[in-house]
PQR file of N, CA, C, O and H, with PARSE charges and radii, in Angstrom:
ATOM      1  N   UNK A   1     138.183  10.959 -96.724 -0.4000 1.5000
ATOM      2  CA  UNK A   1     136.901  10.328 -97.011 -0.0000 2.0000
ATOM      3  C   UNK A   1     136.926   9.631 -98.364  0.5500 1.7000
ATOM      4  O   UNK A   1     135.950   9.031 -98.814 -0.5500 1.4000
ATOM      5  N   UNK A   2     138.001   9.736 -98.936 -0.4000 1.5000
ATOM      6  CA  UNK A   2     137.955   8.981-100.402 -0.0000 2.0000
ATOM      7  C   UNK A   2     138.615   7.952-100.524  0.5500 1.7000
ATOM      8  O   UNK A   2     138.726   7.244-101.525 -0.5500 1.4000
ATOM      9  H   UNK A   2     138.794  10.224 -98.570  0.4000 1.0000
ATOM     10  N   UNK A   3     139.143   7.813 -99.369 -0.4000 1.5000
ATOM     11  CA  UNK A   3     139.357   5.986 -99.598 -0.0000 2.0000
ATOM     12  C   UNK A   3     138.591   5.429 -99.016  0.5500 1.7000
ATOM     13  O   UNK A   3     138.664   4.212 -99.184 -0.5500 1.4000
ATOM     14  H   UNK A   3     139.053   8.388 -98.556  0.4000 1.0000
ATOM     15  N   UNK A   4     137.298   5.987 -97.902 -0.4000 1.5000
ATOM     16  CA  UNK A   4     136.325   5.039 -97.732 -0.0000 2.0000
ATOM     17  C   UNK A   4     135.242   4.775 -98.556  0.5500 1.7000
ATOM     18  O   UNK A   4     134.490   3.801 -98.534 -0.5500 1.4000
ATOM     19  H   UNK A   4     137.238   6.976 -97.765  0.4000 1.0000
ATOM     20  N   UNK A   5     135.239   5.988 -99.470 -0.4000 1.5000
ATOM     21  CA  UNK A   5     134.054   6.060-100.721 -0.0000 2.0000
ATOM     22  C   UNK A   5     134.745   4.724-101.606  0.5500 1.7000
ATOM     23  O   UNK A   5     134.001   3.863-102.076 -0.5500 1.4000
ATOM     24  H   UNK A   5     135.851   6.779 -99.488  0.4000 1.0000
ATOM     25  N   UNK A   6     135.913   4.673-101.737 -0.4000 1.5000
ATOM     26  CA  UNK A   6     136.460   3.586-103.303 -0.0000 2.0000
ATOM     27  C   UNK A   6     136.286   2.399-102.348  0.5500 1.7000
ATOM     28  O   UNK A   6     135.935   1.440-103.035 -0.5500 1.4000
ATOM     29  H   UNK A   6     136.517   5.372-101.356  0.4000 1.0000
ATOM     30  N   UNK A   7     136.371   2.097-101.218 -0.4000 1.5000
ATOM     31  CA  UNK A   7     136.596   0.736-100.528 -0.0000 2.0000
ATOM     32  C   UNK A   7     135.080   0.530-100.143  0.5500 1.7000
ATOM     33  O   UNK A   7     134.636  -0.617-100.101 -0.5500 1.4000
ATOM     34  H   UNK A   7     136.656   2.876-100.660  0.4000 1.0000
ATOM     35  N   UNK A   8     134.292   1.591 -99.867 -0.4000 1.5000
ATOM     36  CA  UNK A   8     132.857   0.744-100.079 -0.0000 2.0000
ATOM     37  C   UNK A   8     132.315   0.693-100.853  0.5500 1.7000
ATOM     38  O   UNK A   8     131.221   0.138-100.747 -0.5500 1.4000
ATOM     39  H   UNK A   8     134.653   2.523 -99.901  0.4000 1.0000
ATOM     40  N   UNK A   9     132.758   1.269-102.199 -0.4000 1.5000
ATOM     41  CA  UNK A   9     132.339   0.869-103.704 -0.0000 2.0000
ATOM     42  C   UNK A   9     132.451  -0.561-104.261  0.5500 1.7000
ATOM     43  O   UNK A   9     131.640  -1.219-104.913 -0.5500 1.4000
ATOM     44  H   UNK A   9     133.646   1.720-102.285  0.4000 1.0000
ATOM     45  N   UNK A  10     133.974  -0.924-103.714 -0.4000 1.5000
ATOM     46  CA  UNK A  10     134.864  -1.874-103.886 -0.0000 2.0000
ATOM     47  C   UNK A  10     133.797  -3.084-102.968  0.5500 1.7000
ATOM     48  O   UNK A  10     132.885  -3.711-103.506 -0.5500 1.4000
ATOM     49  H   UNK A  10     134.633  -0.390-103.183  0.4000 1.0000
ATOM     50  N   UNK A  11     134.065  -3.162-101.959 -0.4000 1.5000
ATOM     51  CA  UNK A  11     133.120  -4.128-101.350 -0.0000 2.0000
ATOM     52  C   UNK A  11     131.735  -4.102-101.976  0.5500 1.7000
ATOM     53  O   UNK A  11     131.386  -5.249-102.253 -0.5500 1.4000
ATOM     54  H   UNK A  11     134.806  -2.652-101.522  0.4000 1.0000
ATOM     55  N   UNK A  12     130.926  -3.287-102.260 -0.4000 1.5000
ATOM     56  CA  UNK A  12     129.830  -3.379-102.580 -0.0000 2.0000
ATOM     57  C   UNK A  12     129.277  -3.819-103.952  0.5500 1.7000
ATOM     58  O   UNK A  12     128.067  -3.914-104.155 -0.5500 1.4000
ATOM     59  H   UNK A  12     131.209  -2.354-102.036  0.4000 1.0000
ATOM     60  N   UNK A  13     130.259  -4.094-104.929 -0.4000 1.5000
ATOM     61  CA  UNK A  13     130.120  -3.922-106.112 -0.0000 2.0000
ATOM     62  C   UNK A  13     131.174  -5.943-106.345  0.5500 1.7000
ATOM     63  O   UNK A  13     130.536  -6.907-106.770 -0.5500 1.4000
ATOM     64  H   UNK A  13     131.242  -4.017-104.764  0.4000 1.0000
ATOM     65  N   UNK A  14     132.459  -6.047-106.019 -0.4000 1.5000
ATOM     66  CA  UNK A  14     133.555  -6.954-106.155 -0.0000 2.0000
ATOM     67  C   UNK A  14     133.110  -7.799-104.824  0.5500 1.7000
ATOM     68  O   UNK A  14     132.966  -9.017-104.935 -0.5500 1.4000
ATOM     69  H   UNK A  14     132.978  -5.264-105.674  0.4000 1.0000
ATOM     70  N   UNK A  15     132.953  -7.332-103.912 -0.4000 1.5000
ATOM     71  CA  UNK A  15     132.446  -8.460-102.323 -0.0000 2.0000
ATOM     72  C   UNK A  15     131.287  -8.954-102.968  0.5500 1.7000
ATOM     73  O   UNK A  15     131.250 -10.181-103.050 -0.5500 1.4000
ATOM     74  H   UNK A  15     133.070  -6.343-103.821  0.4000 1.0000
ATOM     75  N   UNK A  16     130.475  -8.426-103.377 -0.4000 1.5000
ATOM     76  CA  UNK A  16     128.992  -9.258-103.206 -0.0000 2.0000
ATOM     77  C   UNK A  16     129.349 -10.322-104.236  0.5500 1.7000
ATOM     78  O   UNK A  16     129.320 -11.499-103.877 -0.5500 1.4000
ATOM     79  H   UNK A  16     130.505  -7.429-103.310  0.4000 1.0000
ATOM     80  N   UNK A  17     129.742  -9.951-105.712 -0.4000 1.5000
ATOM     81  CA  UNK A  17     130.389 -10.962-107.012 -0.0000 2.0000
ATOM     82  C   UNK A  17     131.239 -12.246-106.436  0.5500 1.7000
ATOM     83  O   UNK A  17     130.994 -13.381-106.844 -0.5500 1.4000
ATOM     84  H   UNK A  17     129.765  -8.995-106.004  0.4000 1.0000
ATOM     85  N   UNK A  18     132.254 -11.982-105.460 -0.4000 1.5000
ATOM     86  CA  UNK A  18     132.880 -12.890-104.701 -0.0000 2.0000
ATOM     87  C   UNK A  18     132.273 -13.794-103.874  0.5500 1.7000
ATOM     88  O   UNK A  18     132.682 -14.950-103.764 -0.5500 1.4000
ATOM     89  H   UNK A  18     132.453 -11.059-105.128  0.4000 1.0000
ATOM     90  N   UNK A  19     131.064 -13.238-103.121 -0.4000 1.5000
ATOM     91  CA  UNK A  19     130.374 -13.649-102.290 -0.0000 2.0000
ATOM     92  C   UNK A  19     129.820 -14.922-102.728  0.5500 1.7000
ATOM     93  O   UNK A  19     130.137 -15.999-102.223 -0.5500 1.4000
ATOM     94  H   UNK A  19     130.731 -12.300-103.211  0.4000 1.0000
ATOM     95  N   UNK A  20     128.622 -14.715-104.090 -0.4000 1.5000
ATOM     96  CA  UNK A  20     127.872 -15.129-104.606 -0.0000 2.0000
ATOM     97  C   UNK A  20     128.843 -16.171-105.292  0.5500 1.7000
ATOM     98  O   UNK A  20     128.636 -17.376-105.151 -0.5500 1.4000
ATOM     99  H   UNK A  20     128.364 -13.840-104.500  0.4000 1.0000
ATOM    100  N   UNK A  21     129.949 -15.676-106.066 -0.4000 1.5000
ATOM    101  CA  UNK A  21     130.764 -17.132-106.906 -0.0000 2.0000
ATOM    102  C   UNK A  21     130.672 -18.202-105.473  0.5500 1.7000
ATOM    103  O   UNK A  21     130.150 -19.316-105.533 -0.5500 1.4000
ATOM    104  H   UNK A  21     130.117 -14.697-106.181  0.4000 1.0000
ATOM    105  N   UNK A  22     131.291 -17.612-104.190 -0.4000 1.5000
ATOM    106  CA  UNK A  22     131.680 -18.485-102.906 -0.0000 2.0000
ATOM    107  C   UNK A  22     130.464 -20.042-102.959  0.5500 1.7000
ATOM    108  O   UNK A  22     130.600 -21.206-103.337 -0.5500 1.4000
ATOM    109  H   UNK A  22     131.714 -16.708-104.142  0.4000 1.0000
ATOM    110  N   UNK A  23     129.352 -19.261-102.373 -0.4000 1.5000
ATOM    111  CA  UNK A  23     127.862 -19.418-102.510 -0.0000 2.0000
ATOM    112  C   UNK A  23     127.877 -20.822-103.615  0.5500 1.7000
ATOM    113  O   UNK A  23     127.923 -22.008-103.288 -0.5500 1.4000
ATOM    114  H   UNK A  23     129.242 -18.316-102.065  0.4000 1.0000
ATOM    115  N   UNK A  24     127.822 -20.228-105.026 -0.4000 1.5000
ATOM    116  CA  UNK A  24     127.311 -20.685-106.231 -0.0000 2.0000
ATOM    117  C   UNK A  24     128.715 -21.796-106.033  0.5500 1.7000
ATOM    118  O   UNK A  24     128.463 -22.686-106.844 -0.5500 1.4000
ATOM    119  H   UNK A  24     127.785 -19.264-105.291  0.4000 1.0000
ATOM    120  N   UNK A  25     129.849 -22.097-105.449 -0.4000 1.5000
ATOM    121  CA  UNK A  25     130.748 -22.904-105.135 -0.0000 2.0000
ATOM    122  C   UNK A  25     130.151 -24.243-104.409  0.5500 1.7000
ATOM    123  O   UNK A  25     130.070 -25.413-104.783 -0.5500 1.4000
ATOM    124  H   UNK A  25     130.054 -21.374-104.790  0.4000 1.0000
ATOM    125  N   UNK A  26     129.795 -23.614-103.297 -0.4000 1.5000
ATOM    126  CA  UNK A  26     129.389 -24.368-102.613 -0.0000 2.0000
ATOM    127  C   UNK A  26     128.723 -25.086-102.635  0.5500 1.7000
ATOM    128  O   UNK A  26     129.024 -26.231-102.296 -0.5500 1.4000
ATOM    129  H   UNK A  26     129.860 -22.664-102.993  0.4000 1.0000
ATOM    130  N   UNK A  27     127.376 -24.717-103.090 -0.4000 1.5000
ATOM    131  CA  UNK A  27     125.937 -25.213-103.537 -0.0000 2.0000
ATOM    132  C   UNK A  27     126.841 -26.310-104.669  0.5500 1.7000
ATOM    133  O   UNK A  27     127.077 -27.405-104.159 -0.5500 1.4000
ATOM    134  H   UNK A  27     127.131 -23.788-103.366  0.4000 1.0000
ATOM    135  N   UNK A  28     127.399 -26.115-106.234 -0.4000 1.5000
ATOM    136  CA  UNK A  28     127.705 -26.825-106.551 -0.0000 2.0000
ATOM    137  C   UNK A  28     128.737 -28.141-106.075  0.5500 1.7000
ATOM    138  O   UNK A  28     128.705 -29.127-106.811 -0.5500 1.4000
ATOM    139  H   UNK A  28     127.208 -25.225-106.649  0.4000 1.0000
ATOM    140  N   UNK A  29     129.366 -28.168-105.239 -0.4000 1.5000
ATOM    141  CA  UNK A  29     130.308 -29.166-104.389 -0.0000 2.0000
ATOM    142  C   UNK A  29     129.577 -29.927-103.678  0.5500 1.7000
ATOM    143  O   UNK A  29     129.873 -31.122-103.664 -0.5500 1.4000
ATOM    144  H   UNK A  29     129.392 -27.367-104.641  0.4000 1.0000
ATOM    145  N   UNK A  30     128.260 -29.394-102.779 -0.4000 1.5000
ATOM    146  CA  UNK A  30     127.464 -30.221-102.073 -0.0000 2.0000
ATOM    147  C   UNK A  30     126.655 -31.082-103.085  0.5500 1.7000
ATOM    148  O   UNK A  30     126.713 -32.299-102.908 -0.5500 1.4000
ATOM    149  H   UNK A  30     128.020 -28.424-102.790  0.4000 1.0000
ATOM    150  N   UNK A  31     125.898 -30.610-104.137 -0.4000 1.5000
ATOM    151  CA  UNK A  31     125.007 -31.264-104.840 -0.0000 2.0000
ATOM    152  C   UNK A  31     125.745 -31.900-106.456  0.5500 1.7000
ATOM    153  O   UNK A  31     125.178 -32.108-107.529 -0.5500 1.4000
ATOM    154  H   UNK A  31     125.852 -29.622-104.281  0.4000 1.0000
ATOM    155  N   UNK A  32     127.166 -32.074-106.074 -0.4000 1.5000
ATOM    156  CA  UNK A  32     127.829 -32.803-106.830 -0.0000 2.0000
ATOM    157  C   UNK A  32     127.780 -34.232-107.330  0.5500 1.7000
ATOM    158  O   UNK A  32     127.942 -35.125-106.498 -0.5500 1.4000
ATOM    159  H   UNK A  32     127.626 -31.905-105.203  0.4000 1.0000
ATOM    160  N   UNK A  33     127.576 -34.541-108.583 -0.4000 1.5000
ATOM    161  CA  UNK A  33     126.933 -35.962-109.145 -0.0000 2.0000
ATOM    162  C   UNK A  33     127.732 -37.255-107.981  0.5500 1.7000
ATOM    163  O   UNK A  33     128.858 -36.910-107.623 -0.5500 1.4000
ATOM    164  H   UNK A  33     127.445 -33.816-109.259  0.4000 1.0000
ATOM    165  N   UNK A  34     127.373 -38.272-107.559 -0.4000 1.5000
ATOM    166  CA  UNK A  34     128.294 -39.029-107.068 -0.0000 2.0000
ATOM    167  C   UNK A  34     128.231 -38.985-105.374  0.5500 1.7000
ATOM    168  O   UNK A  34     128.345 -39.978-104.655 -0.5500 1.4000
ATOM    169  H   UNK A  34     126.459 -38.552-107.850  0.4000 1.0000
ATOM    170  N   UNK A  35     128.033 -37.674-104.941 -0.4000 1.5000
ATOM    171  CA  UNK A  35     128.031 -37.670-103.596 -0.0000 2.0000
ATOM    172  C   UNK A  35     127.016 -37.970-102.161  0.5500 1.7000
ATOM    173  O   UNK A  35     127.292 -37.790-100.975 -0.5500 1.4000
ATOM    174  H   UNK A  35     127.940 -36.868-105.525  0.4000 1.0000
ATOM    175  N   UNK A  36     125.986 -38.399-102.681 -0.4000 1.5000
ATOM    176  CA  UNK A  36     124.769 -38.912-102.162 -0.0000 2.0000
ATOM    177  C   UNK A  36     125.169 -40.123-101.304  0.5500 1.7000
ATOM    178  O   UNK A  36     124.885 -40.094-100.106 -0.5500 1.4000
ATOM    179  H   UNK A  36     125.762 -38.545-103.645  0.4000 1.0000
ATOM    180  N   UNK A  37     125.826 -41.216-101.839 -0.4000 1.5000
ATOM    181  CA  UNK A  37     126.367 -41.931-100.496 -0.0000 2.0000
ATOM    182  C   UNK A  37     127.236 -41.550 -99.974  0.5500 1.7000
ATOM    183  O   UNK A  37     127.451 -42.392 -99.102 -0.5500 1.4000
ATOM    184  H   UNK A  37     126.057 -41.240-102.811  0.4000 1.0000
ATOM    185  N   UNK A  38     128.278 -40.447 -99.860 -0.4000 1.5000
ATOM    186  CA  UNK A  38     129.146 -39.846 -98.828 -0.0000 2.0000
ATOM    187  C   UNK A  38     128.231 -39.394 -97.909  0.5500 1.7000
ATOM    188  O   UNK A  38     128.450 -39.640 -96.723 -0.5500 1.4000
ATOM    189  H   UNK A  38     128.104 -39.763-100.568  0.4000 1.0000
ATOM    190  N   UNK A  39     127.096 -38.688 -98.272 -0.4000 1.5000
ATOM    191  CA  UNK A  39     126.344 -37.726 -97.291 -0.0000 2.0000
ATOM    192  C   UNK A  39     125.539 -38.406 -96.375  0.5500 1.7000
ATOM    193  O   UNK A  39     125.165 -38.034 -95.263 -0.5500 1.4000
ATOM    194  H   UNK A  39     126.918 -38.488 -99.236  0.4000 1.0000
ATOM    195  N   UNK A  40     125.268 -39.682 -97.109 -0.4000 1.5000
ATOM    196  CA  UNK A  40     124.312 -40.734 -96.215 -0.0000 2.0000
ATOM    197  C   UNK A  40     125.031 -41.568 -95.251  0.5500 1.7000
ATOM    198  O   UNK A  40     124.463 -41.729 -94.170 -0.5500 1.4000
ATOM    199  H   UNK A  40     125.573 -39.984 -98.012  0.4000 1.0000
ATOM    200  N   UNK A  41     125.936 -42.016 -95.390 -0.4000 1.5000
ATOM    201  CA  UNK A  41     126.909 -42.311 -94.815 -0.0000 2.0000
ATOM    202  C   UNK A  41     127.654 -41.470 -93.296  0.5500 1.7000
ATOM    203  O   UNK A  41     127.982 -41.863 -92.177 -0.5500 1.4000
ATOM    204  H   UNK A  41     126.397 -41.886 -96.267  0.4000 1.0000
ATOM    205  N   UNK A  42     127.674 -40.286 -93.942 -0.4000 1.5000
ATOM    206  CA  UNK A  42     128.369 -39.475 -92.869 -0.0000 2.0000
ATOM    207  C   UNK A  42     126.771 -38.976 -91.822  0.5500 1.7000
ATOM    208  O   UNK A  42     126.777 -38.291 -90.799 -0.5500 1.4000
ATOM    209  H   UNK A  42     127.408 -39.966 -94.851  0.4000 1.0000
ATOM    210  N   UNK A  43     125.735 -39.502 -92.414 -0.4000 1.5000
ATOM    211  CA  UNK A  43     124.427 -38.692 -91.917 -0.0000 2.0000
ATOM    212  C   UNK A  43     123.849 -39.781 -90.471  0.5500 1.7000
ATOM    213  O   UNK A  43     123.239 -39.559 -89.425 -0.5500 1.4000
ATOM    214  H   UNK A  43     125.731 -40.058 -93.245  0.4000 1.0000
ATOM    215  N   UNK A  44     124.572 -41.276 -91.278 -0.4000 1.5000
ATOM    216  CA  UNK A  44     124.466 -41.911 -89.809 -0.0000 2.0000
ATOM    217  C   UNK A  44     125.456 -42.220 -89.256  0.5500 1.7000
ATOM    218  O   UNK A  44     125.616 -43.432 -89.115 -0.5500 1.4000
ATOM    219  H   UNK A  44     125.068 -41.457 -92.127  0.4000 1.0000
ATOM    220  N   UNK A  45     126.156 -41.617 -88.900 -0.4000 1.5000
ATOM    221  CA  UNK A  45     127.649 -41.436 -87.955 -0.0000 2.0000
ATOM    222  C   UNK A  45     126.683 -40.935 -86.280  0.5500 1.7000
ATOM    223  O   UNK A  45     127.048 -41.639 -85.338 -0.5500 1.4000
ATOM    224  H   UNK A  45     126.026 -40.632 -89.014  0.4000 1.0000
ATOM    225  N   UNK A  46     126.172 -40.438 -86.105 -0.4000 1.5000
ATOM    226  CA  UNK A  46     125.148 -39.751 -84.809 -0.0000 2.0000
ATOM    227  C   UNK A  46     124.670 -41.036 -84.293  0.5500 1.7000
ATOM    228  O   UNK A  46     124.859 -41.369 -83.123 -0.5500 1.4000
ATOM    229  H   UNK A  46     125.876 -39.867 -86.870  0.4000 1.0000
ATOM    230  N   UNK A  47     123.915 -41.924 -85.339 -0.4000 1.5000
ATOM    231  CA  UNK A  47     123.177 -42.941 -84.732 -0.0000 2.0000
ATOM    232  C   UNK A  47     123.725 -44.502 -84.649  0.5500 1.7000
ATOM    233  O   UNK A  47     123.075 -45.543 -84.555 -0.5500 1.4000
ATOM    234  H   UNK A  47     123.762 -41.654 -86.289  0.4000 1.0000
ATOM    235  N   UNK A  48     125.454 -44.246 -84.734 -0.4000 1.5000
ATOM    236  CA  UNK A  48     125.762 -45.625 -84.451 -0.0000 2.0000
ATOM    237  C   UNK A  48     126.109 -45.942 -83.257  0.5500 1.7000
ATOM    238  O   UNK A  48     126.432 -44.904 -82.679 -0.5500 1.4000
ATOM    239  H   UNK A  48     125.982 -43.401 -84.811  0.4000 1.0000
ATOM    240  N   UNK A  49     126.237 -47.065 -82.415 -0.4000 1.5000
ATOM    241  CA  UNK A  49     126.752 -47.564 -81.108 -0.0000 2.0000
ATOM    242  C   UNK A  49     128.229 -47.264 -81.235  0.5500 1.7000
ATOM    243  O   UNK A  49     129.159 -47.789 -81.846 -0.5500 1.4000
ATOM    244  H   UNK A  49     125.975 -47.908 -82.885  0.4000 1.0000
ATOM    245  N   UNK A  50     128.061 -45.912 -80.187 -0.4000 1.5000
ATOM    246  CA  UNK A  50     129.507 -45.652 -79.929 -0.0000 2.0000
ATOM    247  C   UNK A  50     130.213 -45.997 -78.494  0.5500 1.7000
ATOM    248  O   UNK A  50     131.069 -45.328 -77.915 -0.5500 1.4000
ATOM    249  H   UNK A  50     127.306 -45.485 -79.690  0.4000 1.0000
ATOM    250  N   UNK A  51     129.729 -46.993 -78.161 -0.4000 1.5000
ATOM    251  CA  UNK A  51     130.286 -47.207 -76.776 -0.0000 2.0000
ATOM    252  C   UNK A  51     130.605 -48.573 -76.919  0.5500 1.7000
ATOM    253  O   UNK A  51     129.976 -49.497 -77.434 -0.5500 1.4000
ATOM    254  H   UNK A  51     129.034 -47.536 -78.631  0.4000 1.0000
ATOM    255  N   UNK A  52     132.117 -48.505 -76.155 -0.4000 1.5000
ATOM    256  CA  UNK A  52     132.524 -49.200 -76.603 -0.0000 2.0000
ATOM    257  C   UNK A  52     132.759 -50.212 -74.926  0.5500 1.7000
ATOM    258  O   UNK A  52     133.901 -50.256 -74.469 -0.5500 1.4000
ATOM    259  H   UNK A  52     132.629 -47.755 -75.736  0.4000 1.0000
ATOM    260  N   UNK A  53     131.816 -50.810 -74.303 -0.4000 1.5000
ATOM    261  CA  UNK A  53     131.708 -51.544 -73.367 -0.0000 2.0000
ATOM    262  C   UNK A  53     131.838 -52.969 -73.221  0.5500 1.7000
ATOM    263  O   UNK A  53     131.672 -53.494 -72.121 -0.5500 1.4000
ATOM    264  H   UNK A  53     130.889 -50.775 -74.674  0.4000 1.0000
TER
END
């Protein structure tokens, strides 16, 4: 039972810290200075004429 006590210490304490950097990653990469016309761009990819007749 005491390596499940240190490994859910371990997750509970080092997972969530990891979690949250992941998170706080992300959020910063999406709302990165500069990237507003990538996103607009890729946002009308759905609504262009894709047939090619």
């Amino acid at each position: 039972m005491e390596h499940y006590s240190f490994l859910r210490q371990l997750a509970d304490s080092w997972g969530l810290l990891l979690m949250f950097l992941f998170f706080a990653g992300v959020i910063a990469f999406v709302f990165r200075p500069g990237s507003k016309s990538e996103y607009e761009r890729l946002a009308k990819i759905p609504l262009e004429n894709g047939s090619e007749d």
